[in-house]
The first five atom37 places (N, CA, C, CB, O) and aatype in JSON, in Angstrom:
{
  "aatype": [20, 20, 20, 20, 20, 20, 20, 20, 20, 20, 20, 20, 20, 20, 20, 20, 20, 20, 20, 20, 20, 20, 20, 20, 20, 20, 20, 20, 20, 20, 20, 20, 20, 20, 20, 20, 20, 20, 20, 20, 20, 20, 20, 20, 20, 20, 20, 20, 20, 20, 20, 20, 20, 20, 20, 20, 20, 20, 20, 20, 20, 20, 20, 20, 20, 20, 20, 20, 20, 20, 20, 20, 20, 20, 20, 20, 20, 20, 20, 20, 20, 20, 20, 20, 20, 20, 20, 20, 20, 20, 20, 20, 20, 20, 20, 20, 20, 20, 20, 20, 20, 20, 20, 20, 20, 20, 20, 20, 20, 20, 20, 20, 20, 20, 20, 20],
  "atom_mask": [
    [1, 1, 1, 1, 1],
    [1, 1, 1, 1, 1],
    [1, 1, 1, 1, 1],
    [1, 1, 1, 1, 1],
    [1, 1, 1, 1, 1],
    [1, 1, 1, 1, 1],
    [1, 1, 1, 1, 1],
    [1, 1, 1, 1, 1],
    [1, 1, 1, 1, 1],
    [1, 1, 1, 1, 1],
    [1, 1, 1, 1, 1],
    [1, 1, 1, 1, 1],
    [1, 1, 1, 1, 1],
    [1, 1, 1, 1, 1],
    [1, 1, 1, 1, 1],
    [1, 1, 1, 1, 1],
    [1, 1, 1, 1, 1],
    [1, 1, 1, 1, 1],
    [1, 1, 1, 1, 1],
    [1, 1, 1, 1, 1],
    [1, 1, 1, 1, 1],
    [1, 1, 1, 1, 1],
    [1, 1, 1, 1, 1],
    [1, 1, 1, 1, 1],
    [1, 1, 1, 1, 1],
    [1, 1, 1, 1, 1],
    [1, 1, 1, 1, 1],
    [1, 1, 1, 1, 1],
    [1, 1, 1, 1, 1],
    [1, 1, 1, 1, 1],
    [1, 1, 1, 1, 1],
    [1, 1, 1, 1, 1],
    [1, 1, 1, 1, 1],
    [1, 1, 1, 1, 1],
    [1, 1, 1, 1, 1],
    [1, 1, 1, 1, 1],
    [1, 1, 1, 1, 1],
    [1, 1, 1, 1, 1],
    [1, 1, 1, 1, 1],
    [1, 1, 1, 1, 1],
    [1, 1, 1, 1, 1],
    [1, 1, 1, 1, 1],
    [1, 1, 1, 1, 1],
    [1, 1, 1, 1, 1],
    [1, 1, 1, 1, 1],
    [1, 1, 1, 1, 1],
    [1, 1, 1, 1, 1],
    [1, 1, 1, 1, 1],
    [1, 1, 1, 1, 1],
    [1, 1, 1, 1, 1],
    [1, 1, 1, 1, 1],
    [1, 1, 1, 1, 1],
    [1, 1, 1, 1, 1],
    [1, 1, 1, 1, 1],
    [1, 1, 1, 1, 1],
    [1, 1, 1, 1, 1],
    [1, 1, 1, 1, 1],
    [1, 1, 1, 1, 1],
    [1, 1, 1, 1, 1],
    [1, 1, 1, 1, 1],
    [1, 1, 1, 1, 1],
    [1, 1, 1, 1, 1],
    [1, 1, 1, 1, 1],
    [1, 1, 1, 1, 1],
    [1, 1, 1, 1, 1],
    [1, 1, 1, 1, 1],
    [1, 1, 1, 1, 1],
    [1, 1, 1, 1, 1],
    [1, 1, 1, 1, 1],
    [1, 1, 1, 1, 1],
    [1, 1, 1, 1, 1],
    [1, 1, 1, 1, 1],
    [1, 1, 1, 1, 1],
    [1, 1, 1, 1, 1],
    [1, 1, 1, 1, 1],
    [1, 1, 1, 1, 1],
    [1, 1, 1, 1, 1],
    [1, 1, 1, 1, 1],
    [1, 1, 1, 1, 1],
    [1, 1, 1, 1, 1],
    [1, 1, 1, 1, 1],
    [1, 1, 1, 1, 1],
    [1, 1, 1, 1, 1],
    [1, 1, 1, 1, 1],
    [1, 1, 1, 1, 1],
    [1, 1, 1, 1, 1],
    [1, 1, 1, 1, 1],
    [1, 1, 1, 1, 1],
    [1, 1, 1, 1, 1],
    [1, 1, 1, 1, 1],
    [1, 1, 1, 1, 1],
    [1, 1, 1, 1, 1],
    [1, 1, 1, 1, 1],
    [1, 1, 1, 1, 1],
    [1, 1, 1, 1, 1],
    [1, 1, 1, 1, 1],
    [1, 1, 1, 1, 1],
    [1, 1, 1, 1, 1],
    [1, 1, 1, 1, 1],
    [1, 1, 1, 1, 1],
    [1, 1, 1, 1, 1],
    [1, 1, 1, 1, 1],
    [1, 1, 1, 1, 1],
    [1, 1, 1, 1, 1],
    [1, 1, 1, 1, 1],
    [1, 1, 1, 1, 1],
    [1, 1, 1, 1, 1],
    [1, 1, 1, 1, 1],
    [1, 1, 1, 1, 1],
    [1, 1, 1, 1, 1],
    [1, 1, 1, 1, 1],
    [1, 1, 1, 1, 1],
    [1, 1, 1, 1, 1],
    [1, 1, 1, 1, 1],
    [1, 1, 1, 1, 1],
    [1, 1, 1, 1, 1]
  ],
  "atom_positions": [
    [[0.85, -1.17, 0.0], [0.0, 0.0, 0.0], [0.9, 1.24, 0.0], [-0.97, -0.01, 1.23], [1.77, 1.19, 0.87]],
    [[0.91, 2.37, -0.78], [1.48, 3.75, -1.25], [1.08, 4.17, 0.07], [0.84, 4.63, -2.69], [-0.02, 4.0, 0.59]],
    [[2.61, 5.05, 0.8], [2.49, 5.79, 1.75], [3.14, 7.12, 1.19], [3.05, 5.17, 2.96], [4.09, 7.29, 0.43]],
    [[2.23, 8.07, 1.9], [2.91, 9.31, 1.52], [3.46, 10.2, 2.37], [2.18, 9.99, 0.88], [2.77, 10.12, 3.38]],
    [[4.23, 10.93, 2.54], [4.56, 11.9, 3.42], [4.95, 13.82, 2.8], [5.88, 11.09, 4.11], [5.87, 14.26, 2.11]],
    [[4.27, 14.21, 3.16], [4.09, 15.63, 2.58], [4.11, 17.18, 3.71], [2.51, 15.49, 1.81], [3.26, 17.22, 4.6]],
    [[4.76, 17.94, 3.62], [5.07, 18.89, 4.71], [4.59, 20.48, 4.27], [6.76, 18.79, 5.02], [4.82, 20.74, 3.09]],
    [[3.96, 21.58, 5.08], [3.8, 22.95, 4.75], [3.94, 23.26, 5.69], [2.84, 23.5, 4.2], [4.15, 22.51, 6.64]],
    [[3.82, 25.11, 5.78], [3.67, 25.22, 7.07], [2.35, 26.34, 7.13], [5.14, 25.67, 7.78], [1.85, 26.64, 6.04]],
    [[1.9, 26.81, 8.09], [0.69, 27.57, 8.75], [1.51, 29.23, 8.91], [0.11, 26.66, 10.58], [2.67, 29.59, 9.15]],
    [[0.48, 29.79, 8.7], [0.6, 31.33, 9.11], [1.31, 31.0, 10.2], [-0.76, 32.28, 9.42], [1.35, 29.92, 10.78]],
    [[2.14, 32.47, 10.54], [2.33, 32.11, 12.43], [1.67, 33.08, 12.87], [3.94, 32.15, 13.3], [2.22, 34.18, 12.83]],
    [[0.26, 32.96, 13.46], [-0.69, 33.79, 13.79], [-1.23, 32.41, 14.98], [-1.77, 34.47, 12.32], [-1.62, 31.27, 14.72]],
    [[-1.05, 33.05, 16.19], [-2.18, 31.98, 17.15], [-3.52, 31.69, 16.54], [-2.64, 32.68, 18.67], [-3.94, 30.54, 16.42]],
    [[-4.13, 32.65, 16.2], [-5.18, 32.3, 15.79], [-5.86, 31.34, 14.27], [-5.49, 33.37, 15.93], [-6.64, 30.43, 14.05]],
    [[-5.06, 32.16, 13.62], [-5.09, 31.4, 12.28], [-4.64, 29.54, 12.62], [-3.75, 32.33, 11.12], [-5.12, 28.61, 11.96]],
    [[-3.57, 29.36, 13.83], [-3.44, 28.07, 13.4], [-4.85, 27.19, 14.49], [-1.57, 27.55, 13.7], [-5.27, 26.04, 14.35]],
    [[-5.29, 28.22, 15.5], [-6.39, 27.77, 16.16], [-7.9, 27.45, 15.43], [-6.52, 28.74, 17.12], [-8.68, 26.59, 15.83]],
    [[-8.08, 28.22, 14.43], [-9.08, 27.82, 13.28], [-8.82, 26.68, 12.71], [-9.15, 28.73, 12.21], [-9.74, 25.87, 12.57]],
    [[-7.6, 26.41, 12.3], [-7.05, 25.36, 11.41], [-7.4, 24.28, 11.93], [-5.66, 25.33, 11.18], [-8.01, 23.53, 11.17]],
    [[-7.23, 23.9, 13.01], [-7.16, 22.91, 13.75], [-8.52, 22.88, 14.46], [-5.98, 22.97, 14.57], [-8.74, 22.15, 15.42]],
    [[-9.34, 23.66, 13.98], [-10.85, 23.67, 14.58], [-11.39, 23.25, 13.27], [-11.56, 25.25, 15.26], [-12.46, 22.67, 13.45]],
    [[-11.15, 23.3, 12.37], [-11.82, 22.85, 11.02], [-11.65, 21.08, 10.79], [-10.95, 23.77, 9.63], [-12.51, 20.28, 10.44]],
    [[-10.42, 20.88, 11.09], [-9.71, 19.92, 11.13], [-10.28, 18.88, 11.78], [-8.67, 20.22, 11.56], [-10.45, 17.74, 11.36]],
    [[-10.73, 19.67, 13.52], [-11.23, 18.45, 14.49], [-12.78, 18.18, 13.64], [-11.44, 19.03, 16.53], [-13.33, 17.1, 13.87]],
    [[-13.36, 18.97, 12.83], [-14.69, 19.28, 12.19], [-14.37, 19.0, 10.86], [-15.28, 20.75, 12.4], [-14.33, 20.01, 10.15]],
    [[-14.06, 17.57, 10.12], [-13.64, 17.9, 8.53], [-15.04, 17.57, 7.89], [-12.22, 16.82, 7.79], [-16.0, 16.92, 8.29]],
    [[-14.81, 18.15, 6.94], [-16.51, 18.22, 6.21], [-16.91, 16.74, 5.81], [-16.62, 19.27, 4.54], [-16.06, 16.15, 5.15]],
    [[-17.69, 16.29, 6.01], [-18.14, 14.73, 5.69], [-18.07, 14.75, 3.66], [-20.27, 14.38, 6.56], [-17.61, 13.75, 3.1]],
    [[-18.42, 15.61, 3.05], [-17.75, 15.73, 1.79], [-16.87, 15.47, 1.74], [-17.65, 16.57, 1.27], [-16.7, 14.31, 1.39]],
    [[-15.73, 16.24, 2.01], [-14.5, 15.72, 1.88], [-13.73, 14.47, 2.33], [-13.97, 16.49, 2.22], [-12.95, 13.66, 1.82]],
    [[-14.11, 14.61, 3.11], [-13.5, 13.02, 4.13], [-13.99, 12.14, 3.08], [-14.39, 12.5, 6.05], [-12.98, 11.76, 2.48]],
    [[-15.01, 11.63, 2.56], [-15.83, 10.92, 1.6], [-15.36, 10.57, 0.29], [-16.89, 11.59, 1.41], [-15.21, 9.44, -0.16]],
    [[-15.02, 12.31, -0.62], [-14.4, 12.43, -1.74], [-12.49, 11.69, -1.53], [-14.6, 14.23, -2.09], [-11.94, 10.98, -2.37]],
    [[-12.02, 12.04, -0.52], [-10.98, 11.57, -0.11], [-10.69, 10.04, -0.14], [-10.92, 12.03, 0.99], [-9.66, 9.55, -0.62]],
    [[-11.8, 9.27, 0.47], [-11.99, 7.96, 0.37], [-12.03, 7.33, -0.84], [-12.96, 7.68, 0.94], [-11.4, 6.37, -1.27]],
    [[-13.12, 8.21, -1.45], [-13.21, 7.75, -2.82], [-12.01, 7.8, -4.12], [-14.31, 8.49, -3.23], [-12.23, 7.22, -5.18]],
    [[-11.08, 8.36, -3.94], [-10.42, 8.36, -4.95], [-9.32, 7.69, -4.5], [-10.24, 9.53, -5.52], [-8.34, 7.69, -5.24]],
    [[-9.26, 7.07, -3.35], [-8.33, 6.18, -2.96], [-7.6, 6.6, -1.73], [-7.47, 5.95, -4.0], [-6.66, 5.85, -1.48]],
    [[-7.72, 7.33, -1.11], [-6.3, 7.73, 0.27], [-7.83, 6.68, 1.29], [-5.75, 10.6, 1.01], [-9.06, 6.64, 1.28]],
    [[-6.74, 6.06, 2.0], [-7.33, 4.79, 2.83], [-7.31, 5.43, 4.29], [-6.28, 3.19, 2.71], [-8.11, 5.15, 5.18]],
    [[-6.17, 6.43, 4.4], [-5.46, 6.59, 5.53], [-4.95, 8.07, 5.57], [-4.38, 5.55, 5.59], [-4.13, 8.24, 4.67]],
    [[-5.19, 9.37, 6.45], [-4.43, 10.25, 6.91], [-4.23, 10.91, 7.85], [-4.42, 10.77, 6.47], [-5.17, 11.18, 8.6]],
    [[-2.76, 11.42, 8.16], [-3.02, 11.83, 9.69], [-2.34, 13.21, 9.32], [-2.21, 10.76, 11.13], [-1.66, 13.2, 8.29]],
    [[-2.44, 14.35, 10.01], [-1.86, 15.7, 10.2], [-1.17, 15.8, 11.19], [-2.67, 16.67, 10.28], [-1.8, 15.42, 12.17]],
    [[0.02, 16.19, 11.46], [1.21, 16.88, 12.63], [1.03, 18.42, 12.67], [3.01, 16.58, 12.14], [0.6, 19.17, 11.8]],
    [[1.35, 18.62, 13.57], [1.57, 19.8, 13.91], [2.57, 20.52, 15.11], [0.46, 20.03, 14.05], [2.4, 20.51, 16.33]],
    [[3.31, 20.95, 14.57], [4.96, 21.61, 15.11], [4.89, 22.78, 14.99], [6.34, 21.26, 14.32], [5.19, 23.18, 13.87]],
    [[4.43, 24.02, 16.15], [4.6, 25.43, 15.95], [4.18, 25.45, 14.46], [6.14, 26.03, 16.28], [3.4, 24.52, 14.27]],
    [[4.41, 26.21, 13.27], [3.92, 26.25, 12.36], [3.98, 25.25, 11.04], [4.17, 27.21, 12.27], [3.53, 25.44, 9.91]],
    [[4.64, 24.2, 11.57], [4.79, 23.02, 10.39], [3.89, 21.87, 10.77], [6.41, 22.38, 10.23], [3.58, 21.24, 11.78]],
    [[3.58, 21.9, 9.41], [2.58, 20.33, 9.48], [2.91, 19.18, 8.84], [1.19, 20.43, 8.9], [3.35, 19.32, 7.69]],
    [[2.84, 18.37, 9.16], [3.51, 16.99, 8.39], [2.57, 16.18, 8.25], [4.63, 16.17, 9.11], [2.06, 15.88, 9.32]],
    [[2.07, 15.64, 7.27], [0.57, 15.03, 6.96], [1.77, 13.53, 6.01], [-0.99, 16.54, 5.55], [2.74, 13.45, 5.26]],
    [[0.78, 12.63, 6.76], [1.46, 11.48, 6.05], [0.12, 10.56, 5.82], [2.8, 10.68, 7.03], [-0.65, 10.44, 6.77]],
    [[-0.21, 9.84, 4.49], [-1.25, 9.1, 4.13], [-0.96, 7.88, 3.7], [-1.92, 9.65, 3.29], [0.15, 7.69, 3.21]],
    [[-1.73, 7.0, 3.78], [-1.75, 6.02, 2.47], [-2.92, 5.6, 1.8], [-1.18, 4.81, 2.76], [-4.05, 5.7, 2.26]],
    [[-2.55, 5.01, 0.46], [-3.74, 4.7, -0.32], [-3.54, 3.51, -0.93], [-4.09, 5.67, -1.3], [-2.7, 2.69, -0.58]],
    [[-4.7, 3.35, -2.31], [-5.1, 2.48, -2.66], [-3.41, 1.73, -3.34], [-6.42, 2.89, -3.52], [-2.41, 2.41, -3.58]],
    [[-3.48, 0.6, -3.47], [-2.18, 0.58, -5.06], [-2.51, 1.18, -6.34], [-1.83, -1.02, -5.73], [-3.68, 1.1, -6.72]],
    [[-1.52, 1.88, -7.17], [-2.24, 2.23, -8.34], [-1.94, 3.98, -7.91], [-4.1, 1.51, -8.43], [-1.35, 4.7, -8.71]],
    [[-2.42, 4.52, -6.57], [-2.66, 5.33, -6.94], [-1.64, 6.78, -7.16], [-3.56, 5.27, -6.34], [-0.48, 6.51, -6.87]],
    [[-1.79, 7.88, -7.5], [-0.45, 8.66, -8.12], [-1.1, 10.5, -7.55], [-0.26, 8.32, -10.5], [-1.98, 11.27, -7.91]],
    [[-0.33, 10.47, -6.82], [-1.07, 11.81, -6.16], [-1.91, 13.06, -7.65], [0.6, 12.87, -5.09], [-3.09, 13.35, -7.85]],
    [[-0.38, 13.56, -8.54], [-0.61, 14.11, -8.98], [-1.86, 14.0, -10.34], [0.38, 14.35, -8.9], [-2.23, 14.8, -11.2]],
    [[-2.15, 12.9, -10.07], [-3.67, 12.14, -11.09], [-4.64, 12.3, -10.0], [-3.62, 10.09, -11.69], [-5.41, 13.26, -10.0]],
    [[-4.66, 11.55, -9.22], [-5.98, 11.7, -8.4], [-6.27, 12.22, -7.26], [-6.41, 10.76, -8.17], [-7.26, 11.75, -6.69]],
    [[-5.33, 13.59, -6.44], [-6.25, 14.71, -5.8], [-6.99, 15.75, -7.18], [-5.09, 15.79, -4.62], [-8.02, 16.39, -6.97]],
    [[-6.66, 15.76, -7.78], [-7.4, 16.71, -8.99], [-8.97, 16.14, -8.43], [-6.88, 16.22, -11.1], [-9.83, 16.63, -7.7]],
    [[-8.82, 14.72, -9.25], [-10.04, 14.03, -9.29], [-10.74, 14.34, -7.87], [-9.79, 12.46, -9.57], [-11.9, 14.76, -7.94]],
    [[-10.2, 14.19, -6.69], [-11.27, 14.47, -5.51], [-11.88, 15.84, -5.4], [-10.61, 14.24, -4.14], [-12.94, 16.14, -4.85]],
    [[-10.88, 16.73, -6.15], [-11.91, 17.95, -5.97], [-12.85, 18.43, -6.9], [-11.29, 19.04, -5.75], [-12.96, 19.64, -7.07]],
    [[-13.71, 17.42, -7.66], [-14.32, 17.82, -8.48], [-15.18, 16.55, -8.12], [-13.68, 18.19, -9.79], [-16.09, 16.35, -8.92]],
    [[-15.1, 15.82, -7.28], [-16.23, 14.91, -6.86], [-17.42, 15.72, -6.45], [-15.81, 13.97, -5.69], [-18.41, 15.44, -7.11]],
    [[-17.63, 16.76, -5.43], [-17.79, 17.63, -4.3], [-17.65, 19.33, -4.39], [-16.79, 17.12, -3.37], [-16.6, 19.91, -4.13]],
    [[-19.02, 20.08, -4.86], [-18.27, 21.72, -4.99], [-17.26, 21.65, -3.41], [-19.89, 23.45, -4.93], [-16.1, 22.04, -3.26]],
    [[-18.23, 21.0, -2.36], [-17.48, 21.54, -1.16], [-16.01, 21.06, -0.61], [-18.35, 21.32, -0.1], [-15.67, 21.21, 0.57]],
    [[-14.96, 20.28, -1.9], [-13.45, 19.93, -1.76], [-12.98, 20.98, -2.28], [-12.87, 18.67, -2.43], [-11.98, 21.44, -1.73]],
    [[-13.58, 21.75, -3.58], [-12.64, 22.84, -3.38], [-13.1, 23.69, -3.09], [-11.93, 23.2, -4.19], [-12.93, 24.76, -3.69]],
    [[-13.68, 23.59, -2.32], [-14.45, 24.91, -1.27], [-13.48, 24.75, -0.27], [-16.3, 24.71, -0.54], [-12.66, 25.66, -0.1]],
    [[-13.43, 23.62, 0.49], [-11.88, 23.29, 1.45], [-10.6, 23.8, 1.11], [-11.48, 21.81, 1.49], [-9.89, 24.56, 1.77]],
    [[-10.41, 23.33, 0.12], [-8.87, 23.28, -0.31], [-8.72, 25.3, -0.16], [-8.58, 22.34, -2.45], [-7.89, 25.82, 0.58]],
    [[-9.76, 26.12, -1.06], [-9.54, 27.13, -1.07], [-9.41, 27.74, 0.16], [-10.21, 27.53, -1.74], [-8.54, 28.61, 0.23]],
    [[-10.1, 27.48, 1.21], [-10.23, 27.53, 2.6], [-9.18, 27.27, 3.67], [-11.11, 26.77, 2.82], [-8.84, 27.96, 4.63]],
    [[-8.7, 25.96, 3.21], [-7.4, 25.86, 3.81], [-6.06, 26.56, 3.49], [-7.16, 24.7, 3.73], [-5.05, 26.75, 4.17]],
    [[-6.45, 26.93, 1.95], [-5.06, 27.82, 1.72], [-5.15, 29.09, 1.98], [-4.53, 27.84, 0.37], [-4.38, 30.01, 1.68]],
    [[-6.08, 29.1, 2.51], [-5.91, 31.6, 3.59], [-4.91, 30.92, 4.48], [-8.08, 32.84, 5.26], [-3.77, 31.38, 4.37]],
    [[-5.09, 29.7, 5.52], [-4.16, 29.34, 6.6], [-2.72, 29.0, 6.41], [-4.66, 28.3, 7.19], [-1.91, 29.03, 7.33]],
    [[-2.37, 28.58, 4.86], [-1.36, 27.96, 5.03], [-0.09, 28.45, 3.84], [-1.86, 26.52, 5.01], [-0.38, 29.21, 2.9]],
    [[0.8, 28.1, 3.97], [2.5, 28.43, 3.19], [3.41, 27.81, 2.81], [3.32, 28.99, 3.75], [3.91, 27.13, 3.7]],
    [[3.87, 27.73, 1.9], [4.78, 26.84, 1.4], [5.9, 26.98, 2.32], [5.13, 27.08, -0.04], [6.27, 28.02, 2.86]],
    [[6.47, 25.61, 2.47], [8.03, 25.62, 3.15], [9.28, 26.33, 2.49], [8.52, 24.14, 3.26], [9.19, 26.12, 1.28]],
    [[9.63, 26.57, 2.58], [11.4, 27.57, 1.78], [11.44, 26.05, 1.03], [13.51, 28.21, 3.31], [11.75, 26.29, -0.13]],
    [[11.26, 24.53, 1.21], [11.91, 23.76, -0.11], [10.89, 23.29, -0.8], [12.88, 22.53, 0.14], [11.09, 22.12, -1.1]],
    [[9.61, 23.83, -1.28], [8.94, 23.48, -1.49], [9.06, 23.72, -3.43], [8.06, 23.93, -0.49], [9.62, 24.68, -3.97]],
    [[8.63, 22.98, -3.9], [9.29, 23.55, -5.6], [8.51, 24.61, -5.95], [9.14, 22.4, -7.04], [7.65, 24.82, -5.11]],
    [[8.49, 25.47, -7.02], [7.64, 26.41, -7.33], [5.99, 25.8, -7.38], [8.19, 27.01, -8.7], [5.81, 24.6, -7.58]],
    [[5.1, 26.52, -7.24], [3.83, 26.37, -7.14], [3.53, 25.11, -6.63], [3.26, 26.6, -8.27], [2.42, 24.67, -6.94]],
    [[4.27, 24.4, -5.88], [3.72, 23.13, -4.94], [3.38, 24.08, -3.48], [5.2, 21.61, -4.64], [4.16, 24.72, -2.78]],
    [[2.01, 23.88, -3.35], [1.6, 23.29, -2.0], [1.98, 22.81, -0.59], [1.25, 22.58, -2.25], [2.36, 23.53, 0.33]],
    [[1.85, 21.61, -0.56], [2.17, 20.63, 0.26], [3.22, 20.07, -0.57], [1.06, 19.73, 0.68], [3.11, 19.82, -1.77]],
    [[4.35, 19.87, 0.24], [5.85, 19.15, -0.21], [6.06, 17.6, -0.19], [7.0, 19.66, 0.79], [5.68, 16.93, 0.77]],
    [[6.47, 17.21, -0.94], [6.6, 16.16, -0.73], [7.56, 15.91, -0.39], [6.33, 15.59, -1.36], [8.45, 16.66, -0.81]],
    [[8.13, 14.38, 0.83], [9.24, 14.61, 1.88], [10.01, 13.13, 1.14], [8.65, 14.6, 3.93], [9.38, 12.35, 0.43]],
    [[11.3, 12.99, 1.45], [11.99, 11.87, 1.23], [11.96, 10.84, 2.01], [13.03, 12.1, 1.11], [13.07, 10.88, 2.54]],
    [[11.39, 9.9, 2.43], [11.52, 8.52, 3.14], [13.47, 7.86, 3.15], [10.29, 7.29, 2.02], [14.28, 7.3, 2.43]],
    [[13.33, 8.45, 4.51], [14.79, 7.68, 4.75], [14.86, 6.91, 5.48], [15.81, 8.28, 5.11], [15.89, 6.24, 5.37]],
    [[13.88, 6.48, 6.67], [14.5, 5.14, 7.37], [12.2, 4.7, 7.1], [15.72, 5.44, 9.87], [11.2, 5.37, 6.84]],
    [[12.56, 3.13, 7.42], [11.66, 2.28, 7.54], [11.72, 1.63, 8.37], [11.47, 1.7, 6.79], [12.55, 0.78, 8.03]],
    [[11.21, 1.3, 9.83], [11.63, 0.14, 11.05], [11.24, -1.46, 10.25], [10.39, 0.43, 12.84], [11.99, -2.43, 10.1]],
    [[9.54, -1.27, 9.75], [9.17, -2.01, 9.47], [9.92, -3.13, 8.13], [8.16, -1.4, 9.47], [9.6, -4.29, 7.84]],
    [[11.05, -2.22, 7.51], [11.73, -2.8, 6.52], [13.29, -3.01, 6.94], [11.55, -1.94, 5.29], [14.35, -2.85, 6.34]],
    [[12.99, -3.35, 7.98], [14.41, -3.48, 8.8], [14.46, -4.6, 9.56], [14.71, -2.34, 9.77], [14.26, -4.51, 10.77]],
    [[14.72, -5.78, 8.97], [14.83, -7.39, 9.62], [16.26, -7.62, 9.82], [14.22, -8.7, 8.55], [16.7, -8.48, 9.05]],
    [[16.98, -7.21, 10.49], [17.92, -7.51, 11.0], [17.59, -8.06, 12.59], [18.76, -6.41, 10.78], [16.71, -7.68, 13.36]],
    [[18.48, -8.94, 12.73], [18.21, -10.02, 14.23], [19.38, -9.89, 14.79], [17.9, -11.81, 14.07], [19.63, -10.47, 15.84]]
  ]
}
């Protein structure tokens, strides 16, 4: 199963990241739904002073840059979110031009580590 790991960061405004995380504990049953449907099985959000580290997994098969498009057009109200979530949030300094959410390098695995 495709795991992902992806990083941004949040305004640094107390408040702005106190909304964030009030939306968050409240995610729209649309989205959560549209999310399912196009394959992410699995996600969780971090949060570090203003960095977030969101790591998922999904279906096999699936390829981020093909199918979040597809979830936001399941649902007016995904990119009603997405637009919503981006007043709160900022690209990291390594983030490539016009990416979003970053995508992070996988360097260690416990679970792929059978040594005795």
């Amino acid at each position: 199963m495709p795991e992902f790991a992806l990083t941004l960061n949040l305004k640094n405004d107390p408040e702005i990241i106190a909304q964030y995380k009030k939306y968050h504990a409240e995610a729209w049953p649309e989205v959560v739904e549209a999310l399912k449907e196009v394959g992410v099985i699995n996600m969780k959000i971090w949060l570090l002073g203003c960095r977030l580290f969101m790591v998922y997994k999904a279906k096999e098969g699936f390829v981020p840059e093909l199918d979040f498009p597809k979830y936001l057009k399941l649902h007016p109200r995904c990119q009603e979110w997405e637009d919503l979530m981006g007043t709160f949030q900022e690209p990291v300094a390594e983030a490539k031009p016009g990416e979003k959410w970053a995508a992070m390098e996988k360097v260690f695995d416990l679970e792929k580590e059978n040594r005795t």
